[in-house]
N, C-alpha and C positions, 0 to 999 in steps of 0.2 A: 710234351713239356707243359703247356697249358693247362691239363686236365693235371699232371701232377700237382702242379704252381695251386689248383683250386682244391685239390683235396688238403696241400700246406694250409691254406687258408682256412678252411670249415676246424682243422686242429688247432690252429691257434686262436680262433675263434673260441671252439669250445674250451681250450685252454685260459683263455682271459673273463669267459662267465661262470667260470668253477671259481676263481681264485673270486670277481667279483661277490660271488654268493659268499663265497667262505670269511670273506670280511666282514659281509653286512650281518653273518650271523655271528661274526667274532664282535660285533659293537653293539650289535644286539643281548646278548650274553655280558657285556663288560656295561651295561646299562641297566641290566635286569638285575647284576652282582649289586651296583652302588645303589641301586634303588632298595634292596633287603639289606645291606649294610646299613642303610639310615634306618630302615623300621625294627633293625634290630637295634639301633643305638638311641631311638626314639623309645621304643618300651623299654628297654635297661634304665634309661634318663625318667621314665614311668614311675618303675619301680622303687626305683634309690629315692626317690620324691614321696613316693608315697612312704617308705621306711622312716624318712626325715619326719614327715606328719605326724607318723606315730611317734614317735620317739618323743617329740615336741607335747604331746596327747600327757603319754605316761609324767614329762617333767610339770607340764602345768595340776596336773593332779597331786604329784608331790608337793608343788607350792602351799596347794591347797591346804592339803591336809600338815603340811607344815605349821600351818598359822594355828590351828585348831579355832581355840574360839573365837580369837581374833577378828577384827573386822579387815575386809578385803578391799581394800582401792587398790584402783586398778596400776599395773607393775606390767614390768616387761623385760624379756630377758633373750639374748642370743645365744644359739649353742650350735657346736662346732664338730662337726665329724669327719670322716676321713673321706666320704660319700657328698658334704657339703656341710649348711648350714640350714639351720630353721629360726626362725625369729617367732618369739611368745610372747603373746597378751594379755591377761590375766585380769580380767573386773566383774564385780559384783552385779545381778540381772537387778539384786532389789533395790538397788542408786536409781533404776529407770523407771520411767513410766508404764504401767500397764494399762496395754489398749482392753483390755475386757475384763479391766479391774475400779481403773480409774473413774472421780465422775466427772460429769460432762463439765463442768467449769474451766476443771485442770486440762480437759482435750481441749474445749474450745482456746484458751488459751496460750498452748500447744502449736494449736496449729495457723494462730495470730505470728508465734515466735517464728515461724519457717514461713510467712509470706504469705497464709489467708488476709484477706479482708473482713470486716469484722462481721459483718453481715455473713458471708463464706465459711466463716469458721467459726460460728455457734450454729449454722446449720447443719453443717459436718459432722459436725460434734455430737448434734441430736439423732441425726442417723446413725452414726456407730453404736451406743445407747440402743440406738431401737434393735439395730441389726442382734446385738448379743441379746437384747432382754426377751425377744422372737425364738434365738437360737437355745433360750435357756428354758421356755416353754416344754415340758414333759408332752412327750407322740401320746396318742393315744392308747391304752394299754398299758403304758408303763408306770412306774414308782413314779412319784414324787421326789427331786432330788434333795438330801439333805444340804442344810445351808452350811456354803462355803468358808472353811476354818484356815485363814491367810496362815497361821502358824507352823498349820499340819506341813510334813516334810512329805515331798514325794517318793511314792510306794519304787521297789525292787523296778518296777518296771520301766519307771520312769515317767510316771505321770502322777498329777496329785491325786490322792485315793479319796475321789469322789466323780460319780459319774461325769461321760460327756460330756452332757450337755450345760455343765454349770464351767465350762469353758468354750466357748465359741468363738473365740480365733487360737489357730495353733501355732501359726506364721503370721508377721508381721504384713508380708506380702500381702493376706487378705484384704489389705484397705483397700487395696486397688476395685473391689467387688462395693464401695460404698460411693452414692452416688454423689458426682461434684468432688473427689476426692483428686487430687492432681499430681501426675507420678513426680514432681520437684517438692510434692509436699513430702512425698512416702519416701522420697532419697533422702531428704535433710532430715526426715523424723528416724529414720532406719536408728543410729546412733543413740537415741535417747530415749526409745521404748521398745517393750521387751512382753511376753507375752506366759515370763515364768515369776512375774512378779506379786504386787498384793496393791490395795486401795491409795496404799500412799508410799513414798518412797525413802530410802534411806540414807537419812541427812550425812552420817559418816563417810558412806563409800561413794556418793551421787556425784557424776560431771560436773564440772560447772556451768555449762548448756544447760544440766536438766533445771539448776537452779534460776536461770535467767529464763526459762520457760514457765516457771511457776506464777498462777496467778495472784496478785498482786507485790509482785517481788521489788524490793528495794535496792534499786544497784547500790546505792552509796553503802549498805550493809555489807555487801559483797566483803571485802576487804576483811572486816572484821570478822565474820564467817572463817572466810579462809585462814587468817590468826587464829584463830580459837580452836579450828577444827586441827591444823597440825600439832599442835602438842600433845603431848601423850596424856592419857586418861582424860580426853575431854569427853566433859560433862554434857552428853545428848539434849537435855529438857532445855539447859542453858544454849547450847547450841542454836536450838531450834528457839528458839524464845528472840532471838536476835534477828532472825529474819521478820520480826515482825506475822502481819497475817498470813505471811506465806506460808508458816509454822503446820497451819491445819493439816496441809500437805504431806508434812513429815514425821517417821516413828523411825524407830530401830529397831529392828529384827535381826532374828537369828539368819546367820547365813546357810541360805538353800543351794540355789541354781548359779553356779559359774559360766559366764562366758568366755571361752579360747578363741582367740582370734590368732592365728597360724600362717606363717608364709616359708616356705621352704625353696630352696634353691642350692642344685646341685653344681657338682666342680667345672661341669660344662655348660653352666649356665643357663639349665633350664628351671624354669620357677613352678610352682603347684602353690594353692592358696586353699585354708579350707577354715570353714567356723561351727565351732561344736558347745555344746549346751553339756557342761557334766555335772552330776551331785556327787557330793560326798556325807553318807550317811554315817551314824557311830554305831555301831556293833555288828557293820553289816560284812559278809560273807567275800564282797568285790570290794576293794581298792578305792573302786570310784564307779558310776555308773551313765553313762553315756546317752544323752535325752535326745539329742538331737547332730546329727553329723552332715556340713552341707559343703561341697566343693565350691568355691570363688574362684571371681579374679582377682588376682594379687593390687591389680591396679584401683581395684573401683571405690575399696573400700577407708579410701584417705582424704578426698576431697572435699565431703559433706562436713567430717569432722571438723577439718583446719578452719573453714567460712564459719560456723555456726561461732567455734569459741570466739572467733577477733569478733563476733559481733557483739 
């Protein structure tokens, strides 16, 4: 009876580490299910995001080219699909300052407006200057570049049709390579300088940051500026004539290089963020053409903005 009693035993034995196994691999299996159900609903939530981006892409170039000659302040618009929503930004690059355009007065005083010191931010100022007029030196061997024409629209390709080296920053981000440069200067300045602009900026379409950054800028003007500038057919010379010396600062130009600032967010609540540089040329072959395309965070790019205007 014994020896039966222990062979009952070694079966139920091996009976309760079958059913053990077949559990740990039934929750192993129902583990490995929900873990490829979320990467498959994480890249669907990818996709539908990136659809939205585009989609947002193509409406901000209709804006564009809606206005035709019109001048471009910056606008913004939501739009609504069955996949979600994308929210559009839409303002002119020539409102901003160009870092490897502008001269060093208007940097240094630039970078007095986001928190240099004054001493700090005319030396700043002199390095960036040096940095681009270094980058603008022809290598050895090469042509001579012809002198840079602010009018000229940018080529098919998307860069202005004139060599390299008479543009030596391509990205704003390069300040970070200028020495004594401070990454709370390069976050506050992101918003007001642009690197697809010309010597001076565009009194019509220009933030009101970039204006309270200009050197010697008159706030009590302020006001009367912004009167003047919304009514329709205002007169640019008179415009600029009102800010006093700030004036030298400012021209009007043709509109080149738009920036898109984009945020999408699908039904399930996942967000994408991206900011794209496009032109739109007249007679040209493409719709619009596409200079620069750069994934964000949706969050980062609102905070710099809202301190600088209340100041």
């Amino acid at each position: 009876m014994s020896r039966r009693h222990a062979q009952r035993g070694m079966v139920l034995l091996a009976v309760l580490w079958a059913i053990a196994l077949c559990s740990a691999l039934a929750m192993a299996t129902s583990t490995t299910f929900r873990s490829l159900v979320g990467i498959i609903r994480i890249d669907r939530d990818r996709v539908q995001a990136d659809g939205l981006l585009t989609g947002g892409l193509e409406a901000a170039a209709g804006i564009v080219t809606a206005l035709k000659d019109a001048q471009l302040t910056e606008r913004g618009t939501t739009l609504s699909f069955a996949t979600g929503s994308v929210r559009i930004t839409v303002s002119d690059e020539g409102g901003r300052i160009d870092i490897g355009k502008a001269p060093v007065e208007l940097l240094a005083s630039l970078l007095r407006y986001v928190g240099a010191e004054e001493g700090d931010a005319g030396a700043v100022a002199q390095r960036i200057v040096a940095m681009r007029d270094k980058d603008r030196q022809p290598r050895p061997g090469e042509a001579q570049a012809p002198p840079s024409d602010a009018t000229q629209p940018p080529t098919s390709a998307g860069k202005p049709d004139q060599p390299a080296a008479a543009a030596p920053f391509t990205d704003i981000g390069q300040l970070a390579d200028v020495a004594g440069m401070q990454p709370e200067w390069i976050a506050a300045m992101a918003p007001l300088v642009t690197v697809f602009g010309t010597e001076t900026v565009n009194p019509l379409t220009t933030p009101i940051a970039v204006l309270r950054a200009l050197p010697s800028f008159d706030a009590e003007r302020l006001e009367t500026f912004l009167d003047m500038r919304s009514k329709p057919f205002a007169d640019p010379e008179r415009l600029a004539f009102v800010l006093g010396p700030a004036q030298k600062y400012l021209k009007v130009g043709p509109k080149h290089v738009v920036a898109v600032d984009l945020v999408a967010s699908t039904t399930d609540g996942y967000t994408a963020a991206a900011k794209a540089f496009i032109v739109v040329l007249p007679d040209d072959k493409q719709p619009y053409r596409v200079l620069a395309w750069t994934p964000v965070s949706p969050f980062t790019a609102t905070g710099a903005v809202a301190s600088l205007e209340l100041r």
